[in-house]
DRENVOGU-647671 format. One line per field, with one value per residue (C-alpha): residue number from 1; y, x, z. Coordinates in Angstrom, 2 decimals, padded with zeros to 5 digits. Last residue first. Layout:
% DRENVOGU-647671
num	[NUM/...]
c2	[Y/...]
c1	[X/...]
c3	[Z/...]
***
This chain:
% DRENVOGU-647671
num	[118/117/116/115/114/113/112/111/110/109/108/107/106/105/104/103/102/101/100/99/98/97/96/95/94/93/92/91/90/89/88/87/86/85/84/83/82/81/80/79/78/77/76/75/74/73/72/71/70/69/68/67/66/65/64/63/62/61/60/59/58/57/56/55/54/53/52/51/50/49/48/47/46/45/44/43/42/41/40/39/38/37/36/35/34/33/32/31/30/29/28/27/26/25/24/23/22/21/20/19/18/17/16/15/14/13/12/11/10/9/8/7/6/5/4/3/2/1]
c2	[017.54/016.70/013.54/011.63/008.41/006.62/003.20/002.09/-000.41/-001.29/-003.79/-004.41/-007.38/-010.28/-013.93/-016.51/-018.79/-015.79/-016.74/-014.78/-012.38/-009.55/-010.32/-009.11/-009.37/-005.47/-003.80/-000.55/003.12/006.05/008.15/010.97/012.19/015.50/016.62/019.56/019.09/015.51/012.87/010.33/008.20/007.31/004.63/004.84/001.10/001.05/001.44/004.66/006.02/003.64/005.07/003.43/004.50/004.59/005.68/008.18/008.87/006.54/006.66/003.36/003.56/000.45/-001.95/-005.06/-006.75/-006.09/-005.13/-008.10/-010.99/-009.82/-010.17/-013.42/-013.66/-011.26/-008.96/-005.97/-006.43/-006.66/-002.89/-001.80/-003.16/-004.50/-004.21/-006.15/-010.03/-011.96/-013.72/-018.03/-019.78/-022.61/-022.80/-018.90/-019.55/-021.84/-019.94/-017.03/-014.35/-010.28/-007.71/-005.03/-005.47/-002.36/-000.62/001.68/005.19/008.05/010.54/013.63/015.64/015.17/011.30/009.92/006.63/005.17/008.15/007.01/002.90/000.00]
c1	[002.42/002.18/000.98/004.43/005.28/007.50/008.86/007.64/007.47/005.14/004.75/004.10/002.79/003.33/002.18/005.22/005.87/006.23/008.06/010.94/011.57/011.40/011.29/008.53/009.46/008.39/009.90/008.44/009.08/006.76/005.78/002.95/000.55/-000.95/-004.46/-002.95/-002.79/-001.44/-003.10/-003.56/-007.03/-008.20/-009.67/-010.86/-010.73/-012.89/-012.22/-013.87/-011.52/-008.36/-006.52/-005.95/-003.61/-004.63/-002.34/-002.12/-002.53/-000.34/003.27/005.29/008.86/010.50/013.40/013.04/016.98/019.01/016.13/013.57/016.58/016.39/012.56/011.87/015.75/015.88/018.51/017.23/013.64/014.10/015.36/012.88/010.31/007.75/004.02/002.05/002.97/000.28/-002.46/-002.08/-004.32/-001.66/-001.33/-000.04/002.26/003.80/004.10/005.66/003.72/003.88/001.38/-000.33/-003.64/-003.74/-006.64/-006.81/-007.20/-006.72/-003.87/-005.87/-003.74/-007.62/-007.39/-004.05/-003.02/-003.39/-001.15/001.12/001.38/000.00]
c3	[022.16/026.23/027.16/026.95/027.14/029.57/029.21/025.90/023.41/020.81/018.58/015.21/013.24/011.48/012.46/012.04/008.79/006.09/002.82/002.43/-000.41/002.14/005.98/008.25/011.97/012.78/015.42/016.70/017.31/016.98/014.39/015.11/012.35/012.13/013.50/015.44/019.47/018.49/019.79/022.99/023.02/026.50/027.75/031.12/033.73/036.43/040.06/040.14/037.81/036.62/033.42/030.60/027.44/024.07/021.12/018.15/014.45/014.06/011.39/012.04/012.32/012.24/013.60/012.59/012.30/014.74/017.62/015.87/017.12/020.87/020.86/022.69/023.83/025.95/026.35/023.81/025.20/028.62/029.00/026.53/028.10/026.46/024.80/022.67/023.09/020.81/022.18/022.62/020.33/020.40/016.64/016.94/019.86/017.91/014.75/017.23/018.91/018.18/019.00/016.81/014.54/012.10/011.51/008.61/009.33/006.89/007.01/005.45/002.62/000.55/000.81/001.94/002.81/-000.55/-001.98/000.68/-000.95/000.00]
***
């Protein structure tokens, strides 16, 4: 898909993209996909060690959700830009060019601390 696709009137449009990461076993054992790690963990672990040489990605979003706990109930809340421009954010990607694909593909994210504050 190409950025002309992805455009419509200079508007970033959104198509949903499923995020998380699980091997071929993991994927014939039903299990869900990983979406979210440490960085610290990540780059010593063995799970996601190999995606950090040779994954890396930066993946344009319109923004995130993040929970919050009110009332003793979980809030959803959807993080953007102040101005309705795209944000790019780090991720690992285990897709592999001229290879044929025997693992689910998708992104994941990672974070530590993110900021509210655009």
């Amino acid at each position: 898909m190409s950025m002309d696709d992805l455009l419509h009137d200079c508007e970033l449009l959104f198509i949903g993209v499923t995020r998380g990461y699980r091997t071929s076993k993991e994927a014939a054992e039903k299990k869900k996909p990983w979406i979210c790690a440490w960085v610290e963990k990540s780059l010593t672990g063995r799970y996601f060690r190999h995606l950090f040489r040779e994954g890396r990605a930066i993946i344009p979003a319109g923004g995130w959700y993040e929970r919050t706990v009110e009332n003793g109930k979980k809030q959803p809340w959807y993080i953007t830009c102040k101005v309705n421009k795209p944000i790019f954010m780090a991720g690992l990607n285990n897709l592999r060019p001229y290879i044929h694909q025997t693992v689910e593909v998708g992104s994941l994210s990672l974070q530590k601390f993110q900021g509210r504050e655009w």
